[in-house]
Rosetta silent file (secondary structure, phi, psi, omega in degrees, C-alpha in Angstrom):
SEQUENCE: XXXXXXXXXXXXXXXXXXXXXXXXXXXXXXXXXXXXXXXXXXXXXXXXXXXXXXXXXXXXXXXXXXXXXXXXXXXXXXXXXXXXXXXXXXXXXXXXXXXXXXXXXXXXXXXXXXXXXXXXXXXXXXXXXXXXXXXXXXXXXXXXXXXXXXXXXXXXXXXXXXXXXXXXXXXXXXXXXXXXXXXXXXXXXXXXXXXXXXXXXXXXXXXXXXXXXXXXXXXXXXXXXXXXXXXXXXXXXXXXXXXXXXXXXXXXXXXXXXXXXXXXXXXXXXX
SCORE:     score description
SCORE:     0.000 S_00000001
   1 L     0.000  132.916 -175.101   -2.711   25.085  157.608 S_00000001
   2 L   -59.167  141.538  179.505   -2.688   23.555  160.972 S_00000001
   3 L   -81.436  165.581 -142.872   -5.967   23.139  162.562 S_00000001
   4 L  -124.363  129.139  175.994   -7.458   25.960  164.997 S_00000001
   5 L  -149.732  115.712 -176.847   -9.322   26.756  168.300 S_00000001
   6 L  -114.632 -170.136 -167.746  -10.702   29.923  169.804 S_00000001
   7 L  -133.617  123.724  173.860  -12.949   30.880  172.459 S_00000001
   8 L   -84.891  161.936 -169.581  -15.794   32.928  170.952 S_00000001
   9 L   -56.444  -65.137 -169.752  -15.799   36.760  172.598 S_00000001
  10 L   -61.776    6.238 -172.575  -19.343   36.463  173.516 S_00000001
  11 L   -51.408  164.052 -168.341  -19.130   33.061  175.173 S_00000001
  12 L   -71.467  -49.834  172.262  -21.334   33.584  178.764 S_00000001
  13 H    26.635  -85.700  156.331  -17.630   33.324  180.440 S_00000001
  14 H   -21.600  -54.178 -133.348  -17.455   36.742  179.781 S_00000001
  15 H  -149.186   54.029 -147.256  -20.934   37.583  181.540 S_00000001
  16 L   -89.852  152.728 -166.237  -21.212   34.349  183.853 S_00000001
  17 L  -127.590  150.681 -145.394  -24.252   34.625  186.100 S_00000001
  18 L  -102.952  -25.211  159.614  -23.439   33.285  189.561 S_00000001
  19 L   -45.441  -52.815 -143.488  -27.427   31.850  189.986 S_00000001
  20 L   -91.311  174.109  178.286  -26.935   29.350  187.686 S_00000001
  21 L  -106.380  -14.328 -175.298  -25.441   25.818  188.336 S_00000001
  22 E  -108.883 -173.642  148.716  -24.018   25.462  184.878 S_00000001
  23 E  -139.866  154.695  165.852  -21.896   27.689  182.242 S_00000001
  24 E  -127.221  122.182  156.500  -21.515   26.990  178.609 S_00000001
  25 E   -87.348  138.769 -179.065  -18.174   28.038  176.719 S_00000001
  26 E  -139.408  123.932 -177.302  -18.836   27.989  173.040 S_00000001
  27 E  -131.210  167.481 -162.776  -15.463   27.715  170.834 S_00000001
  28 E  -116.409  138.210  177.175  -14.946   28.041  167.135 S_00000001
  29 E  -135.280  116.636 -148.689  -12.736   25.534  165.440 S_00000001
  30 E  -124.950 -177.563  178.836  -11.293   25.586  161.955 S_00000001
  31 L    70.724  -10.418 -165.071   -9.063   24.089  159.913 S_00000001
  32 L  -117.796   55.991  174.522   -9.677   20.321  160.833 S_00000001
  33 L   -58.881   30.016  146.065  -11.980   17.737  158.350 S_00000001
  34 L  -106.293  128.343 -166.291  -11.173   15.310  160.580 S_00000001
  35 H   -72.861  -75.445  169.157  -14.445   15.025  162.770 S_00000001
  36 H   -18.970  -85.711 -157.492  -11.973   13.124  165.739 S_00000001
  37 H   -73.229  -20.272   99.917   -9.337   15.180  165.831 S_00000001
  38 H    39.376  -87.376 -167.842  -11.749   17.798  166.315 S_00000001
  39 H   -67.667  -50.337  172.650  -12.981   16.593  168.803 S_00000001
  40 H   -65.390  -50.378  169.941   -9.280   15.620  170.752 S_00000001
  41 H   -46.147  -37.291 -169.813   -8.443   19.340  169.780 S_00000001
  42 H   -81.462  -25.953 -172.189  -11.150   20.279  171.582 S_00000001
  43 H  -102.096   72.229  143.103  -11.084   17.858  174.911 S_00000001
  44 H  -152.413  -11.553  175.316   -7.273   19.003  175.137 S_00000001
  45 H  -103.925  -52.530 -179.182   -7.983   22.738  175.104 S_00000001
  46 L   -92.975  151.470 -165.347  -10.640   23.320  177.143 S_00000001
  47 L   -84.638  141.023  161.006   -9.362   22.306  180.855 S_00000001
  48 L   -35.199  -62.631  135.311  -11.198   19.791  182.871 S_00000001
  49 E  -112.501  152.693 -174.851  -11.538   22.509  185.675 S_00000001
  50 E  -141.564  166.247  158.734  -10.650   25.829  185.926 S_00000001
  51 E  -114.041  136.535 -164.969  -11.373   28.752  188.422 S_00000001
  52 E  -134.054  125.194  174.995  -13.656   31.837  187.820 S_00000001
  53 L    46.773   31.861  172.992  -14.560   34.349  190.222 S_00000001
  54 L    72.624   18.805  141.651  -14.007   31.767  193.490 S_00000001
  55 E  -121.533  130.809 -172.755  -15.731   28.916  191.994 S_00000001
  56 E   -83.425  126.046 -166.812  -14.348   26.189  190.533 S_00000001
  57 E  -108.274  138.841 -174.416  -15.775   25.017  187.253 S_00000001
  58 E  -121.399 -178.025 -162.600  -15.592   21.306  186.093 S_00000001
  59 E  -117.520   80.549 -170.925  -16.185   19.858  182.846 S_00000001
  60 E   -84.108  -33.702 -164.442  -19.490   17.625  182.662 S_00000001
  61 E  -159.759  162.347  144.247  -19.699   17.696  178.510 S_00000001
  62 E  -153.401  160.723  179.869  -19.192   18.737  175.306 S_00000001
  63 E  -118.711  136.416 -176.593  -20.366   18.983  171.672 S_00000001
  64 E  -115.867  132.211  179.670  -19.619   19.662  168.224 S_00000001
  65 E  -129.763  119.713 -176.465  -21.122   20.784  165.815 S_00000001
  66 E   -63.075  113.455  174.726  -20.054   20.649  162.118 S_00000001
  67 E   -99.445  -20.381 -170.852  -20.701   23.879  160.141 S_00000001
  68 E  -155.684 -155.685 -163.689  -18.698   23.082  156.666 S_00000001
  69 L   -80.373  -36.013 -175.056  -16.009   20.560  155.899 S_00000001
  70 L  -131.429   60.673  128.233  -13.156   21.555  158.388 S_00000001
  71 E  -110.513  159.558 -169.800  -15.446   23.922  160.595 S_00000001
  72 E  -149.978  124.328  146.312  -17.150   23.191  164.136 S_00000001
  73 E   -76.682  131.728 -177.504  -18.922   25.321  166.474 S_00000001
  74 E  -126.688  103.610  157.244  -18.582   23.554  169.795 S_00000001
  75 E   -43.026  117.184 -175.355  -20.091   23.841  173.476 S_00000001
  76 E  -120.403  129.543  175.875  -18.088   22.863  176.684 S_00000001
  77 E  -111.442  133.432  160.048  -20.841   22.925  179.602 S_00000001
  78 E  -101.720  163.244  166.642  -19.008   23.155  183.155 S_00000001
  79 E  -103.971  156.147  157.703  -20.813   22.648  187.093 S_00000001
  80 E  -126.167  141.636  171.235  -19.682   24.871  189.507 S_00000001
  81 E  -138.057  130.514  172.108  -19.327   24.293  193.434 S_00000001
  82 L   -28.880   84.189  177.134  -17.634   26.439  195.789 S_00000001
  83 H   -37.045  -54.770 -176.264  -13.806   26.344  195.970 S_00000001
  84 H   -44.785  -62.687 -150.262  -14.019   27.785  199.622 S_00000001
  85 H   -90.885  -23.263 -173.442  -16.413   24.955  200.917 S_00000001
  86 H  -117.538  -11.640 -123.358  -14.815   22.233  198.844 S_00000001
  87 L   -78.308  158.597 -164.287  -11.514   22.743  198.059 S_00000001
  88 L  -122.095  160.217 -160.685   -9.359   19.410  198.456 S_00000001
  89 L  -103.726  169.646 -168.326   -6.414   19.328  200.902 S_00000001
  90 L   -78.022  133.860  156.459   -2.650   18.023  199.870 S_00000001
  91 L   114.987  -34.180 -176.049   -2.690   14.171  199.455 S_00000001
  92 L  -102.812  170.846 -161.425   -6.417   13.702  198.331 S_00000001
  93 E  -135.053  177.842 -174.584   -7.807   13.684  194.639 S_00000001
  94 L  -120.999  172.190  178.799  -11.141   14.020  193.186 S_00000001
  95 L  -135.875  115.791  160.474  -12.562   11.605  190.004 S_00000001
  96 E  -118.765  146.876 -175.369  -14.424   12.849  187.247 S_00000001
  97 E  -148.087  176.065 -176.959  -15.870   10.933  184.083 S_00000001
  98 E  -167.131  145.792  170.322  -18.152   11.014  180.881 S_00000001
  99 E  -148.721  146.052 -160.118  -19.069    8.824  178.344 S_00000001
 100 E   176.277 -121.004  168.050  -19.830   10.059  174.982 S_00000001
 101 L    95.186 -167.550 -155.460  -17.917   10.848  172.032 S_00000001
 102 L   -91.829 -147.177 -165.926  -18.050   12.255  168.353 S_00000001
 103 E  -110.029  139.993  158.974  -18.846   10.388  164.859 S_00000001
 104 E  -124.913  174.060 -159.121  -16.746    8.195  163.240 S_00000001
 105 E  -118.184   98.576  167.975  -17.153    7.529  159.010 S_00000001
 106 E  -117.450  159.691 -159.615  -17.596    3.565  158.075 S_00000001
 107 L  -134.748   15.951 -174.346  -17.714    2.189  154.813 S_00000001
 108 E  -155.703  101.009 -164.000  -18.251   -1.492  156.395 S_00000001
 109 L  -101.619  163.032  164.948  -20.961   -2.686  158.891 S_00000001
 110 L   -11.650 -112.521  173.861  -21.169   -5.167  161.522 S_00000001
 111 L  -119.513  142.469  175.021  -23.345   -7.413  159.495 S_00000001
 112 L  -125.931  170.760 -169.352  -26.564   -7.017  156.466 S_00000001
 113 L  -109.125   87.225  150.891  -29.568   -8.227  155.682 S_00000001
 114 L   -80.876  159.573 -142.560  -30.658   -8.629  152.195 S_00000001
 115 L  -142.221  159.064  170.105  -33.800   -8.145  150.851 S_00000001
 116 L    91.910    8.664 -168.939  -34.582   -8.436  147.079 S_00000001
 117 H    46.279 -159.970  176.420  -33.184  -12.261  145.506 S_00000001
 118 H   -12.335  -47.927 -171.847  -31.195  -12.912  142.650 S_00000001
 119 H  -100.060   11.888  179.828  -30.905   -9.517  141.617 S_00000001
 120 L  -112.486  108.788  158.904  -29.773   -7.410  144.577 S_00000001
 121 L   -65.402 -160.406 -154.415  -26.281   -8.394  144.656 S_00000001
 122 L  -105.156  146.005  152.993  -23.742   -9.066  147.770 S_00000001
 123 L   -88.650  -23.041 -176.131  -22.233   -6.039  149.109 S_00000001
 124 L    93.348   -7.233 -156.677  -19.658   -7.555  151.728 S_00000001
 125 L    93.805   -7.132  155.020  -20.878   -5.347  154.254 S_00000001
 126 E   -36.393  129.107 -163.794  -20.023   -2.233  152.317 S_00000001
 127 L  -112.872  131.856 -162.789  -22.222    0.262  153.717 S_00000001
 128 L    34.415   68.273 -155.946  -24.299    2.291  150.821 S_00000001
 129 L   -74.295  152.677  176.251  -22.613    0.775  147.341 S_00000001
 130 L  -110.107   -2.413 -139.601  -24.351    2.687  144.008 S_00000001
 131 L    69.132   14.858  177.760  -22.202   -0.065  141.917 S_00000001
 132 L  -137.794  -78.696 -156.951  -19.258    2.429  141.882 S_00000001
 133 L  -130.519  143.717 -171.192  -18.468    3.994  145.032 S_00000001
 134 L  -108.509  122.035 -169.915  -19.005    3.031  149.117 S_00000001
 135 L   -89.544    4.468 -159.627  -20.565    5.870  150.242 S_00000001
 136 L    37.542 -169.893 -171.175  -20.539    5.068  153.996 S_00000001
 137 E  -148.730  126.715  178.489  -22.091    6.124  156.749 S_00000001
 138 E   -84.654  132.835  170.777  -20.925    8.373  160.138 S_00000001
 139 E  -108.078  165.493  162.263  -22.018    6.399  163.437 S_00000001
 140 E   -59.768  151.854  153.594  -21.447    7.308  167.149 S_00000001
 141 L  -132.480  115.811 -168.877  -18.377    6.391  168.430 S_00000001
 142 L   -43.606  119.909 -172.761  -18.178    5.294  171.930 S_00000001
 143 E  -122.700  176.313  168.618  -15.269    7.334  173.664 S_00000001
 144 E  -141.286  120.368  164.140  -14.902    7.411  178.111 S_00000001
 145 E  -106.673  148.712 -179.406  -13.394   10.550  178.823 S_00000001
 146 E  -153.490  147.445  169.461  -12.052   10.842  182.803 S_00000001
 147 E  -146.616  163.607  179.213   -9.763   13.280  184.588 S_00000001
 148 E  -146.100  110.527 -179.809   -8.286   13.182  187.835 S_00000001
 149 E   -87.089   94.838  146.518   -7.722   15.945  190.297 S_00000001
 150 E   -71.445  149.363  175.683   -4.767   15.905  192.964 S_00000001
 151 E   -91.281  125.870  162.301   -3.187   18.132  195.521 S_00000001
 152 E  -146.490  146.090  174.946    0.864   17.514  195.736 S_00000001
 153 L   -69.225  147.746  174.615    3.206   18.748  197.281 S_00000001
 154 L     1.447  -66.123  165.367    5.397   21.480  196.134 S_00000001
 155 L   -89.842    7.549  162.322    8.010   19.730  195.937 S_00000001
 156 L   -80.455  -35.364  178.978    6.900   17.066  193.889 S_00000001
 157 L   -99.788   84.271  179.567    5.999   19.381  190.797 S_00000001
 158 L  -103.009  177.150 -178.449    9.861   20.232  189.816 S_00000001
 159 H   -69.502  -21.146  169.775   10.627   21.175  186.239 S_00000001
 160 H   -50.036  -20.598 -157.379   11.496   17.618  186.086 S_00000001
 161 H  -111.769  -56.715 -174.147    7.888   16.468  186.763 S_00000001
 162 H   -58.656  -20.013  174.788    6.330   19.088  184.498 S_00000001
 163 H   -60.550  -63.288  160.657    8.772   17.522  181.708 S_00000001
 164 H   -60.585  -19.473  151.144    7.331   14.394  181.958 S_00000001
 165 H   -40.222  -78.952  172.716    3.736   15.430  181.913 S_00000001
 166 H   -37.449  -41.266 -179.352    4.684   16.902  178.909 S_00000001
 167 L  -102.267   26.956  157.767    6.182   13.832  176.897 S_00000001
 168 L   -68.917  -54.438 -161.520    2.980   12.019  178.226 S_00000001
 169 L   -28.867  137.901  175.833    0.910   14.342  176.343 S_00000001
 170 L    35.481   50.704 -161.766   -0.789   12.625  173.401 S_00000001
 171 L  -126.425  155.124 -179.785    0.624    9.246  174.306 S_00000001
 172 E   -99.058  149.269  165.110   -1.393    5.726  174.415 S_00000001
 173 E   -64.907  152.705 -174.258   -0.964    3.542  177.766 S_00000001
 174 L  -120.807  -11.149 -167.138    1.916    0.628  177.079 S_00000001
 175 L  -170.923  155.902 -158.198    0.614   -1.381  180.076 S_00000001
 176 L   -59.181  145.772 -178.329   -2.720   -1.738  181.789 S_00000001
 177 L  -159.332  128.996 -172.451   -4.059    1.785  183.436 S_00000001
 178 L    44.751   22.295 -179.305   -6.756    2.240  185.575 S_00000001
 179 L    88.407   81.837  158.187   -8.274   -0.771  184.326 S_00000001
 180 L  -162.593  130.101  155.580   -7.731   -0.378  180.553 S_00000001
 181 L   -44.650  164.679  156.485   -5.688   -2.116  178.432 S_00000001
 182 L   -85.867  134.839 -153.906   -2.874   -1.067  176.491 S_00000001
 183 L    69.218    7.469  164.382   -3.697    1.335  173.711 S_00000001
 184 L   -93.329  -37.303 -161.713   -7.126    1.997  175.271 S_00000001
 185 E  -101.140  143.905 -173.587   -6.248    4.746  177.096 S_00000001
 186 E  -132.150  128.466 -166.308   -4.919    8.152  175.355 S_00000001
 187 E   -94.881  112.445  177.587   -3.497   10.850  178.266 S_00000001
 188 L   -55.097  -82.477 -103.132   -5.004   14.733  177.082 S_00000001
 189 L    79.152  138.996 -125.641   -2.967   16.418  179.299 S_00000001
 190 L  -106.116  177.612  175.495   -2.625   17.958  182.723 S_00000001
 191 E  -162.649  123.015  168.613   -3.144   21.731  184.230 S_00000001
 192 L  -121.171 -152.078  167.696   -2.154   22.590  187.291 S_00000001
 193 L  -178.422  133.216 -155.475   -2.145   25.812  189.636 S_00000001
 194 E  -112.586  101.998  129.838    0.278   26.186  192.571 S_00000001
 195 L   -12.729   35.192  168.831   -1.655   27.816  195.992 S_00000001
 196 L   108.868 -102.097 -162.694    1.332   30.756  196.373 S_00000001
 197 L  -116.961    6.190 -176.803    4.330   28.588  197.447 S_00000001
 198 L  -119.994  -97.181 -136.652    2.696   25.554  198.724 S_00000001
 199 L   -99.625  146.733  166.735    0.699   22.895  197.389 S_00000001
 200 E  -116.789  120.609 -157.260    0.001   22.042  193.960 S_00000001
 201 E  -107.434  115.535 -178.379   -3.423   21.089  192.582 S_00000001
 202 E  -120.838  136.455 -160.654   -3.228   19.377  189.258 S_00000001
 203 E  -105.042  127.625  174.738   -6.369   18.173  186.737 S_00000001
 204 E  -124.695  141.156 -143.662   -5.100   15.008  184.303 S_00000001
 205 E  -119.058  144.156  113.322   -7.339   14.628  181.324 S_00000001
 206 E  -120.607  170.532  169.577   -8.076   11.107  179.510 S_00000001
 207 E  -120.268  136.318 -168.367   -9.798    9.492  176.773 S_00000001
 208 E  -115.531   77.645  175.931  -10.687    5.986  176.490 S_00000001
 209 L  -116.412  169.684 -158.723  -11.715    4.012  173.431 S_00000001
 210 L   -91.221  114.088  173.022  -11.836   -0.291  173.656 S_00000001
 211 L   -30.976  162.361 -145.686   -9.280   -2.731  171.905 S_00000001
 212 L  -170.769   84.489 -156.466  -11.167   -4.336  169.379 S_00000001
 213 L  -133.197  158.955 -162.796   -9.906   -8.083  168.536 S_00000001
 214 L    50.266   40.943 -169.686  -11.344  -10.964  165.702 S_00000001
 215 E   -98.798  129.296 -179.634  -13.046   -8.577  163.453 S_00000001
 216 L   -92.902  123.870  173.798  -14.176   -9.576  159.872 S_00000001
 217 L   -75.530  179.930  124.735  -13.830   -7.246  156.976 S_00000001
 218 L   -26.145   52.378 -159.487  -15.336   -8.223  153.839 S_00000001
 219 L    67.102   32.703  164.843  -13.966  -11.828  154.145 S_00000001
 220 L  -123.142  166.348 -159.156  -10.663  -10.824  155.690 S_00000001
 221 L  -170.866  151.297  166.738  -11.018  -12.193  159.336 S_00000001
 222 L   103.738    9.557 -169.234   -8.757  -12.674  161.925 S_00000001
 223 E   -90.996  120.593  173.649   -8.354   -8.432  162.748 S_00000001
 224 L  -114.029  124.157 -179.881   -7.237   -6.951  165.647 S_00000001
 225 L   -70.096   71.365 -164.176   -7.994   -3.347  166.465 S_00000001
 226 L   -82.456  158.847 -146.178   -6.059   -1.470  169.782 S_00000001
 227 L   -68.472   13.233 -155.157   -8.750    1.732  170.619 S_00000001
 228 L  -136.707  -32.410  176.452   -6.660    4.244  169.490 S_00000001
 229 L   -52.785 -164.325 -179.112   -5.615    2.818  166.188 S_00000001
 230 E  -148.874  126.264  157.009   -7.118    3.588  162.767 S_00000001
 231 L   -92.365  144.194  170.013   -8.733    0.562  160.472 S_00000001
 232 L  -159.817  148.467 -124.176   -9.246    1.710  156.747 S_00000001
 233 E  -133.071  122.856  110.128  -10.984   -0.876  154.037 S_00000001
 234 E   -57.454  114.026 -179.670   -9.114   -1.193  150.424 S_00000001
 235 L  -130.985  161.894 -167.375  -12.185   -2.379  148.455 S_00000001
 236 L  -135.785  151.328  154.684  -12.563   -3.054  144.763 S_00000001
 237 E   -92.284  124.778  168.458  -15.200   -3.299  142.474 S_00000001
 238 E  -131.436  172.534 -158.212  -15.593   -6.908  140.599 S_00000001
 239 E   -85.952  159.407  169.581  -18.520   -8.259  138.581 S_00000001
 240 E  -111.891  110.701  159.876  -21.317  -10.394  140.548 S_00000001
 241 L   -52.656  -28.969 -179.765  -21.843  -13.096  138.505 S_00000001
 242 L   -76.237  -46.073 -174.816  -24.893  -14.376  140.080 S_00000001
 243 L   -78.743  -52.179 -170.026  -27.031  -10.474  139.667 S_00000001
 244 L   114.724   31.499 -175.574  -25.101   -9.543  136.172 S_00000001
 245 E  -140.411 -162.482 -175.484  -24.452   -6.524  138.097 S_00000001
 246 E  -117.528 -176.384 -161.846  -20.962   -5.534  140.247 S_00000001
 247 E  -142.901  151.178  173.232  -19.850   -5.731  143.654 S_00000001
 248 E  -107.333  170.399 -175.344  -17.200   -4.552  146.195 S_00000001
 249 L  -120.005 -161.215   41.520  -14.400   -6.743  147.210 S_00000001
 250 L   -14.681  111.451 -179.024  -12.163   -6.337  149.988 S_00000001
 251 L  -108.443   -1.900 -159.217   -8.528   -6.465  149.094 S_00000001
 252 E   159.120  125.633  153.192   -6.259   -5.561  152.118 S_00000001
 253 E  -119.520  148.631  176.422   -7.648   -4.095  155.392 S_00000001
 254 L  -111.257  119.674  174.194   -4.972   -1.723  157.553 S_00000001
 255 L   -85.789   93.649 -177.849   -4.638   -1.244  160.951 S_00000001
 256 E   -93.561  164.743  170.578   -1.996    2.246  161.220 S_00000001
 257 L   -85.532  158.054  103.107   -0.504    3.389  164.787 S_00000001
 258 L   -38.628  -70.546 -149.707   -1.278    6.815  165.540 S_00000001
 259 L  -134.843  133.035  149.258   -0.257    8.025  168.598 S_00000001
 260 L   -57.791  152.582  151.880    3.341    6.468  170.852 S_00000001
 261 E   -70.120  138.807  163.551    3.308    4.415  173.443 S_00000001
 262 E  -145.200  151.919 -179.744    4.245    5.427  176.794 S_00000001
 263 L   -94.512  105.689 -145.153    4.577    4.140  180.353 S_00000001
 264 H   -76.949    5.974 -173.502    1.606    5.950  182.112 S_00000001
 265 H   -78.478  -60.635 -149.367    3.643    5.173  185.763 S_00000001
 266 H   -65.212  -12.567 -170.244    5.819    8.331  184.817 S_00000001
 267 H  -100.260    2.132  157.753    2.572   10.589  185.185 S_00000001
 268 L    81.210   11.204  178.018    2.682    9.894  189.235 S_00000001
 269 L  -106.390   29.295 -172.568   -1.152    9.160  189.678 S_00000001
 270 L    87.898  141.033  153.824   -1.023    4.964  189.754 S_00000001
 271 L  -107.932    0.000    0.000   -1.869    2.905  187.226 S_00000001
């Protein structure tokens, strides 16, 4: 079954009090043991800004929270400021950012320390070994989320424009963008809203994690990561001759693709 995302009924949305400086949306999301993708369901669904009741709400954060293996309750907090008093005119844009992100699940750390001689045997960097199975461990994992709001004109948003938005959508940068490399940057996707017949104001969503190059495995060396890719560890158990006891190995680490490349010039905001 395809993973899932709703808006719960009672979210304050619903019952938004006009006093306050923030809102919280709280959505329920199912279907999905992957903690990431999760998360990218969730920063692709709820909009960067939106408008409710003649204020415009922006998108400072959000959170997840795991309830079972592929459930999440999750919290999107927006600001609000006055569309009337602020509202941006055709040709200028706005900037927004965050830095944050979810959990990711490693079975291999940076470097260990051992404690105990002869008889605590090597691990490799294998993060919580029993002598069977590496249990890992979930860490933070530093994501930069950003959007960028513009006004354009009318004629500038043709079906032609909105097409290409579209085969941006869940695409990696191919060439440097906004000062990230290629494969650091991953484009969420846009929203707009068209002012009757004239101007169009459109919110473009990214996420940002960092290329990742001469990284050592368990004695494989030489690895290079781009920020979007997925590393996964083939490890073995062999005997440690030196404790009498066993050990993991490293056999093969993999670096998979994900996500296409695309040339982020086609989404009309610069690179």
């Amino acid at each position: 079954m395809s993973a899932w995302i709703r808006q719960k009924i009672k979210s304050p949305a619903f019952q938004i009090n006009m006093a306050d400086s923030s809102v919280d949306l709280e959505y329920t999301i199912g279907d999905e043991p992957n903690y990431d993708n999760a998360l990218i369901l969730l920063a692709t669904t709820a909009p960067a800004a939106q408008l409710l009741d003649g204020w415009l709400l922006e998108k400072v954060e959000y959170s997840l929270t795991p309830t079972s293996h592929d459930m999440y309750d999750a919290t999107v907090r927006y600001t609000k400021r006055s569309r009337e008093k602020e509202e941006l005119q055709e040709g200028e844009s706005s900037y927004q950012f965050e830095t944050g992100g979810g959990t990711i699940h490693l079975t291999h750390a940076l470097s260990t320390t051992k404690y105990g001689g002869v008889n605590a045997p090597e691990v490799n960097n294998a993060i919580d070994f029993d002598g069977e199975t590496i249990k890992g461990a979930d860490i933070q994992s530093a994501v930069y989320n950003f959007s960028e709001t513009h006004v354009l004109p009318a004629a500038d948003v043709d079906a032609a424009y909105k097409l290409a938005l579209f085969r941006a959508t869940g695409k990696t940068n191919n060439g440097s963008f906004k000062g990230f490399a290629a494969g650091e940057a991953l484009f969420l996707g846009a929203s707009g809203s068209q002012r009757g017949d004239e101007s169009w104001e459109i919110n473009y969503r990214f996420s940002a994690q960092e290329n990742k190059t001469g990284l050592s495995i368990g004695g494989i060396n030489s690895i290079d990561k781009k920020g979007w890719e997925f590393l996964w560890v083939n490890w073995r158990v062999v005997a440690d001759t030196t404790s009498g006891r066993t050990k993991p190995e490293a056999i093969g680490v993999y670096v998979q693709k994900l996500y296409e490349d695309h040339d982020f010039a086609n989404i009309g905001i610069g690179t």
